[in-house]
C-alpha positions in Angstrom: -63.8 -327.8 -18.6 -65.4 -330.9 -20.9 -63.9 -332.2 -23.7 -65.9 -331.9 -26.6 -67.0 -335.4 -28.1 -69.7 -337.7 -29.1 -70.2 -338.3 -25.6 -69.8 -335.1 -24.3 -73.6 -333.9 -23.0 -75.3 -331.2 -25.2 -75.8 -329.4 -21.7 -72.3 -328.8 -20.9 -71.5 -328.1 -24.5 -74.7 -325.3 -24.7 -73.4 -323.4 -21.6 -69.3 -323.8 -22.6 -68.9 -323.1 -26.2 -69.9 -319.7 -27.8 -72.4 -320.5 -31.0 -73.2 -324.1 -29.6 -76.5 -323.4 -28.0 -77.6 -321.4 -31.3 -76.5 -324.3 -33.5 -78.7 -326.8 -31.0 -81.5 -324.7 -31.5 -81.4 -324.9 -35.1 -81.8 -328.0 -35.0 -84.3 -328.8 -32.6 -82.2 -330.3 -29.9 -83.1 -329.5 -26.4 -80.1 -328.3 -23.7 -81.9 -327.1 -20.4 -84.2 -329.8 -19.6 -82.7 -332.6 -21.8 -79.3 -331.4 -21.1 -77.6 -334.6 -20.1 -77.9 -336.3 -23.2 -74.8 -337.1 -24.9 -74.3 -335.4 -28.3 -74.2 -338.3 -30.0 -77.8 -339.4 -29.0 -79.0 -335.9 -29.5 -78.1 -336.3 -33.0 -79.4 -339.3 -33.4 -83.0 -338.0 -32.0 -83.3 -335.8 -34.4 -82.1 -337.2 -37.2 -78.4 -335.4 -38.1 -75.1 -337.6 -38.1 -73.6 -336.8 -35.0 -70.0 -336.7 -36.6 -71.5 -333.7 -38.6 -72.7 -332.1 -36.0 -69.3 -332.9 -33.9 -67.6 -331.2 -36.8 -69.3 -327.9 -37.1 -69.2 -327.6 -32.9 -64.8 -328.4 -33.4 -65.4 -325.6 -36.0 -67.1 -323.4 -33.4 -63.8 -324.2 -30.7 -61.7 -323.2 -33.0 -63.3 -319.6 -34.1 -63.6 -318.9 -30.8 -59.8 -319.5 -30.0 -58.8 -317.5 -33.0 -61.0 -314.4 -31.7 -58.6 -314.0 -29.1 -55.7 -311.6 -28.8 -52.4 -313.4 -27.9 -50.7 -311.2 -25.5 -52.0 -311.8 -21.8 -52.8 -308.2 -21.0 -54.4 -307.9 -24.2 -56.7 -310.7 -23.2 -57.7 -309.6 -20.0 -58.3 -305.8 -21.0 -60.6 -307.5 -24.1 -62.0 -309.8 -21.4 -62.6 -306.6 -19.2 -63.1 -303.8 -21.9 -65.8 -306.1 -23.9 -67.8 -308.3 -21.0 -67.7 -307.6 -17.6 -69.0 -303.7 -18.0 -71.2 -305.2 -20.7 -72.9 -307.9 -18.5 -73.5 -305.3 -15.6 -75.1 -302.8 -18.1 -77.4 -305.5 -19.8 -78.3 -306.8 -16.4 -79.3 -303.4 -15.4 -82.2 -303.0 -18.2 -83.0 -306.9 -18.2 -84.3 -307.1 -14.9 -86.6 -304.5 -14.8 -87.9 -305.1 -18.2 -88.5 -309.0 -17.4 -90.3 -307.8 -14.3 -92.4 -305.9 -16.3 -93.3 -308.6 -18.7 -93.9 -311.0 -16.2 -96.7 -308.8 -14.7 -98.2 -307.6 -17.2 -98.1 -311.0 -18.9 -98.8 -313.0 -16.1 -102.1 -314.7 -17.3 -100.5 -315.8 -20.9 -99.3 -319.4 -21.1 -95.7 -318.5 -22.6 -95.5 -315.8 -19.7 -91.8 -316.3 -18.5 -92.5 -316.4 -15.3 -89.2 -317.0 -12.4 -87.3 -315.1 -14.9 -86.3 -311.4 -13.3 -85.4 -314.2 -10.4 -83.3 -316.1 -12.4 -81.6 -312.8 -13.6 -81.3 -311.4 -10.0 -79.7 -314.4 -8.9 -77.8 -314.5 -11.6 -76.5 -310.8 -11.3 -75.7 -312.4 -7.3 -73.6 -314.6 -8.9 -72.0 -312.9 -11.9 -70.7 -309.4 -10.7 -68.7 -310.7 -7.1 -67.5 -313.3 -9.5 -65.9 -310.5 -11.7 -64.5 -308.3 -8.9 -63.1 -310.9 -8.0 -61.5 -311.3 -10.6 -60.8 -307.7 -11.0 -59.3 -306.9 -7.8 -57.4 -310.3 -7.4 -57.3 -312.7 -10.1 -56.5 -309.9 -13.3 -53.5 -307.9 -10.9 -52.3 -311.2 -9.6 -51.8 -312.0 -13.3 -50.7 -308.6 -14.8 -47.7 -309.3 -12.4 -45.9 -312.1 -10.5 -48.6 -315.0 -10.1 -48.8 -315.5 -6.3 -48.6 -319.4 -5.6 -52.1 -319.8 -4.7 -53.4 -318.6 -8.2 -54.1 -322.0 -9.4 -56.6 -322.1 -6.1 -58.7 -318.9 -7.3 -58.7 -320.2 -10.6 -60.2 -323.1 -9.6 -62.7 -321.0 -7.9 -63.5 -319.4 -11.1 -64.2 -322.3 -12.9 -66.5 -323.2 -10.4 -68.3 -320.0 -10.7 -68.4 -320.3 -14.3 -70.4 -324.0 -13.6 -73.2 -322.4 -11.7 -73.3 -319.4 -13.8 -74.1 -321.8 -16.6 -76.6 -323.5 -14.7 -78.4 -319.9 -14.8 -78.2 -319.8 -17.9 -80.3 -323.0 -18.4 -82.9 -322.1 -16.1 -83.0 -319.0 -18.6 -83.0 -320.9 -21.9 -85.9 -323.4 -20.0 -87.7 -320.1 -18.3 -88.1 -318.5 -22.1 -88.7 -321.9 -23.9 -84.9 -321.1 -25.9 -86.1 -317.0 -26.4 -88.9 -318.5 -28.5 -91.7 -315.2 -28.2 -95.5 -315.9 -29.0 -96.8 -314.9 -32.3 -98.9 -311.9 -30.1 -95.4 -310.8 -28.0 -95.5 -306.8 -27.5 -93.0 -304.8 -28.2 -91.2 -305.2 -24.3 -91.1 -308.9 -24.5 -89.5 -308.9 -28.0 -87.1 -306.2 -27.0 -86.5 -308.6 -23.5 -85.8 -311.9 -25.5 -83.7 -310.3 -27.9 -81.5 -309.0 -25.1 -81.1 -311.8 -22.9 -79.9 -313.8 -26.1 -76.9 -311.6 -26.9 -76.4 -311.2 -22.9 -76.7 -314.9 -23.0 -74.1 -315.8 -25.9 -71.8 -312.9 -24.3 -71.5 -314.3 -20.9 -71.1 -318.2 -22.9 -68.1 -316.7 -24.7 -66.8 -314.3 -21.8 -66.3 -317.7 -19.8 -64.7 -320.1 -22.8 -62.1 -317.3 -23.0 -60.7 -317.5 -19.2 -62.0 -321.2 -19.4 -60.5 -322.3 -22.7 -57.6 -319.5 -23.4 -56.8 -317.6 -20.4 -56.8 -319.6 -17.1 -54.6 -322.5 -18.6 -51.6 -320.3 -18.9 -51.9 -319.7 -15.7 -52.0 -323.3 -14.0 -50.0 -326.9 -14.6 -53.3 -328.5 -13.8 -55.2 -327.2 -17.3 -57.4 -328.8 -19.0 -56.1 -328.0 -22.2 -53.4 -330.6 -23.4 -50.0 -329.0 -22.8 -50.5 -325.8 -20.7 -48.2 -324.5 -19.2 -46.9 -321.7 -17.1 -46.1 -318.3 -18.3 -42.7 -318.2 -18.8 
């Protein structure tokens, strides 16, 4: 996982920390296209002391760590209970109703069109990625971690990478869920739902990423992980 710094790119940060990518958007900084920019010249782009801006995204980190329940199983039924039935469910309407906007919206010049494709590859990415995790990963952990968990872990974390470079193409594909001043009622209802689907799936993976998967493995990323005793 990055570490979160002046140098840290506003791309990684957008796609890793839950509230990050709505903060960017406040203030006009771009993450999909632009996305390797370090923070620090993002800030300096658009005029905000980067320091400031380091500040409220170190305020973010921490919310989000404090969100979580402390007890292992607790974690992984909240991780299972609150996202992973969640994400399949909002996947189910998304597609179908960005399909829908795409054609009948086709000739408009804000049209988002590649999105339902961007979703549907998505969706191949996102649910083997949670049986996997719900079959292997979740048990393996409930009970004696098997030596090789540190390897499936790291398979998660890769997962979560290209997950987040879907989410990108989304953020790019709907110009950052910014609907035209004549959007129906379909694309409204579309936007709005792929932004909370969006800032789920960012804070589903900073909790295995950030909270879970380091009490799992020596090689975390975190300072001072450790195995569960």
């Amino acid at each position: 996982m990055t570490k979160l710094n002046l140098d840290t790119t506003v791309g990684a940060i957008a796609c890793e920390l839950p509230g990050a990518a709505e903060l960017f958007r406040q203030h006009g900084i771009g993450f999909c296209c632009d996305g390797d920019v370090s923070l620090a010249d993002a800030a300096v782009e658009v005029g905000i002391v980067a320091r400031d801006l380091l500040e409220r995204l170190q305020a973010l980190e921490q919310a989000a760590r404090r969100d979580a329940p402390d007890g292992t199983n607790e974690l992984i039924a909240h991780i299972l209970e609150r996202y992973h039935q969640t994400h399949r469910n909002d996947l189910e309407w998304l597609i179908p109703l960005a399909q829908k906007v795409e054609h009948v919206h086709a000739a408009h010049p804000d049209a988002p069109l590649g999105l339902a494709k961007a979703l549907v590859d998505l969706q191949d990415q996102l649910v083997p990625h949670m049986a996997r995790e719900e079959l292997a990963l979740f048990p393996m952990m409930r009970n004696e971690p098997d030596p090789d968990i540190e390897h499936l872990i790291g398979r998660m974390r890769d997962d979560h990478v290209c997950e987040g470079e879907s989410l990108a193409t989304i953020e790019h594909l709907t110009h950052g869920f910014t609907l035209p001043g004549d959007a129906c009622r379909s694309w409204t209802a579309l936007y709005v739902g792929l932004r909370k689907f969006s800032d789920d799936l960012v804070t589903h993976m900073h909790l295995e990423n950030k909270v879970l998967f380091p009490r799992f493995s020596y090689l975390g990323e975190d300072e001072g992980a450790a195995p569960p005793s």
